[in-house]
Structures are given as structure tokens and as C-alpha cells.
KOLSE-154097 format. One record per atom (N, C-alpha, C): x, y, z; residue in one letter. Coordinates in steps of 0.001 Angstrom, whole numbers, plus 500000, padded with zeros to 6 digits. Layout:
XYZa...
# end
This chain:
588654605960822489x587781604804822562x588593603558822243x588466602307823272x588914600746822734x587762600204822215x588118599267821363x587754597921820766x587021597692821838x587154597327823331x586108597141824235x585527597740823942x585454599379824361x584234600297824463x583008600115823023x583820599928822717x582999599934821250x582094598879821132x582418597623822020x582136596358821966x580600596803822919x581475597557823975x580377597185824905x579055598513824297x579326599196823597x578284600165822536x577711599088822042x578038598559821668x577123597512820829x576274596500820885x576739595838822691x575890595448823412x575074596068824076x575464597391824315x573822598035824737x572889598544824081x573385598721822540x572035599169821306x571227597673821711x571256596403821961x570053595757822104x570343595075821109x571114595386819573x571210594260818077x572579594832818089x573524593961818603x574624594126818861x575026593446817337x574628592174816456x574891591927815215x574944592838813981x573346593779814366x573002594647813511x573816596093813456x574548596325814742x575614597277814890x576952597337814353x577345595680814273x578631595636813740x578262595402812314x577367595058811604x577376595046810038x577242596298809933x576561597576810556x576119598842809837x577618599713809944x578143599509811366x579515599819810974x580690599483810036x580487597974809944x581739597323809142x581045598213807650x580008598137807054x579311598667806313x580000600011805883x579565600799806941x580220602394806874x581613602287806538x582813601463807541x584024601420806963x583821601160805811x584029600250805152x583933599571803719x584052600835802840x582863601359802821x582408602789802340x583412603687802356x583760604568803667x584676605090803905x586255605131802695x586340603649802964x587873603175802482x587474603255800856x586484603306800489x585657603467798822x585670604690798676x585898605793799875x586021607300799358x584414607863799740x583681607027800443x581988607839800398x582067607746802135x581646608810802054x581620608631803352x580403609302804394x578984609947803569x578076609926804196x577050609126803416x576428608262804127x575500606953803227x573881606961803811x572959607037803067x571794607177803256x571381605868803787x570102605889804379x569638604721805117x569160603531804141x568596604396802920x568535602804801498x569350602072801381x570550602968800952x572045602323800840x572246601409802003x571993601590803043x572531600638803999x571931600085804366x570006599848803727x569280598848803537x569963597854802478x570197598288801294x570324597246800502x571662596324800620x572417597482800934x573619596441801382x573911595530802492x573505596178803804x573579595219804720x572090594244804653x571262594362804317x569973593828804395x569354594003805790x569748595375806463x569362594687807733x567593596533807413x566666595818808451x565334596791808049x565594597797808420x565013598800807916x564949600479807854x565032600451809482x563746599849809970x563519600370811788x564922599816812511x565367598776812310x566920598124812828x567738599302812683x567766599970811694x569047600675811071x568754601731812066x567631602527811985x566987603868812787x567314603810814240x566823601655814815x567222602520816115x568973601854816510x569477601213816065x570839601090815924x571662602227815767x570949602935814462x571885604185814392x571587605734815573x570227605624816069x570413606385817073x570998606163818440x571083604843818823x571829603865820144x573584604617819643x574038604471818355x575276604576818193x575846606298818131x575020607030817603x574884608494817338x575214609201819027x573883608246819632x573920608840821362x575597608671821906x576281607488821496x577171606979821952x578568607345821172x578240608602820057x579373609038819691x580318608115818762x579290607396818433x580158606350817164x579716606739815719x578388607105815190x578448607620814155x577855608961814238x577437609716813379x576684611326813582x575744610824812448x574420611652813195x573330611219811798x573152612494811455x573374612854809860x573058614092809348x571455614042808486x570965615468808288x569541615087807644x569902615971806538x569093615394804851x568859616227803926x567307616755803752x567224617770803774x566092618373803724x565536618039802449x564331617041802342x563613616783800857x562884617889799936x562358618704801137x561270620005800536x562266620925800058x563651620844799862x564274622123799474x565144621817798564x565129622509797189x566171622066796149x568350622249796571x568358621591796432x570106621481796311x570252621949798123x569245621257798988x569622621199800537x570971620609800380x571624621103801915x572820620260802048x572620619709803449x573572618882803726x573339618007804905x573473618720806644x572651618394807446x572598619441808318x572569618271809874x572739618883810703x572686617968811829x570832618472812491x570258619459811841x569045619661811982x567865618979811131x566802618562811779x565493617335811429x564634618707810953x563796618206809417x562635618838809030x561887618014808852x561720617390810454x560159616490810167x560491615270808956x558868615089808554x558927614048807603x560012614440806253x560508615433806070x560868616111804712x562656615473805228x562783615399806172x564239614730806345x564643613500806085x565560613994805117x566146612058804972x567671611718805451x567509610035806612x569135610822807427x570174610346807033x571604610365806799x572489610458806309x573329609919807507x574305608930807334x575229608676808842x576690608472808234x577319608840808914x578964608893808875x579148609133810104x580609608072810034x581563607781811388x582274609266811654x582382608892813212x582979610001814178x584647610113813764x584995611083814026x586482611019813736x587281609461814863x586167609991815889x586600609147817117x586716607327816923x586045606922815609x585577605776815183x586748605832814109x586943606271813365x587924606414812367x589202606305812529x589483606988814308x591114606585814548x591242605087814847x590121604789815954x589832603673816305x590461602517815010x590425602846814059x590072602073813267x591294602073812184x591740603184812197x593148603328811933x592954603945810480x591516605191810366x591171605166808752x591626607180808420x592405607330809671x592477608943809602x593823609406809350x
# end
């Protein structure tokens, strides 16, 4: 993937602003050593709304820039799964390896 491609990912999620803070976001993170971040977390930090983040992060997920993982709420000491339990899922996103070279973080 180029810096274009990535560019032009971001113009087709529709909040092409709201794409590059949730990513620059995730790096940041990353380079801090965390590297799967819940959707609060990246409410409070980027300020951008839960529904922005949801459909940003599925525009980017489709497009192989981040992976959204889910923790299962109804189950003690769940671990993170690329499988949805309904309302009981809470989702989790971290960058693609493919985003990471891009980026020069691998």
C-alpha cells in the first residue's frame, strides 16, 4: 500500500478528517506499546463520536487498514476474537501489518 492508496481510503470512508485522526490516533498508541484500543479510548482521545468512529472504522477494516476485534462482555476473562456476540460485543481496532510497514512501525 502507498501514502496515495491510503489517501484515497480515506476519501472514500465519506470523513476523510475523521479517518486520519483515528489512525494518527492508533499510531501514537502503537509507538506507546498498546496496540489494540477500544472505541471509548478513541472517543476520548480523538473526540471524534462513537457512530463516526463505527462507521470510519468499518470503511477502513473493509479496506484492510485496521482489523476490528470484539471482546465478548457476557463472558469472564473473554479474549479478543474477530467474531461479534451481538450486543455483548465490545470492538477493539488495531492496525494491519499492511498499515504498520506503510508507516515504517514493523
Amino acid at each position: 500500500m502507498t501514502f496515495m492508496q491510503l489517501e484515497r481510503i480515506f476519501l472514500e470512508t465519506g470523513r476523510k478528517s475523521d479517518g486520519r485522526a483515528f489512525i494518527a490516533y492508533l499510531l501514537d498508541s502503537f509507538d506507546a506499546g498498546v496496540t489494540d484500543l477500544d472505541a471509548e479510548s478513541v472517543e476520548a482521545e480523538t473526540g471524534l463520536k462513537k457512530t463516526n468512529i463505527s462507521a470510519v472504522a468499518k470503511k477502513l477494516s473493509e479496506a484492510n487498514v485496521i482489523d476490528i476485534l470484539y471482546l465478548d462482555t457476557s463472558v469472564e476473562n473473554s479474549t479478543l476474537s474477530a467474531l461479534r456476540n451481538g450486543r455483548w460485543s465490545k470492538p477493539y481496532y488495531r492496525l494491519t501489518p499492511q498499515i504498520l510497514s506503510l508507516y515504517r512501525r514493523t
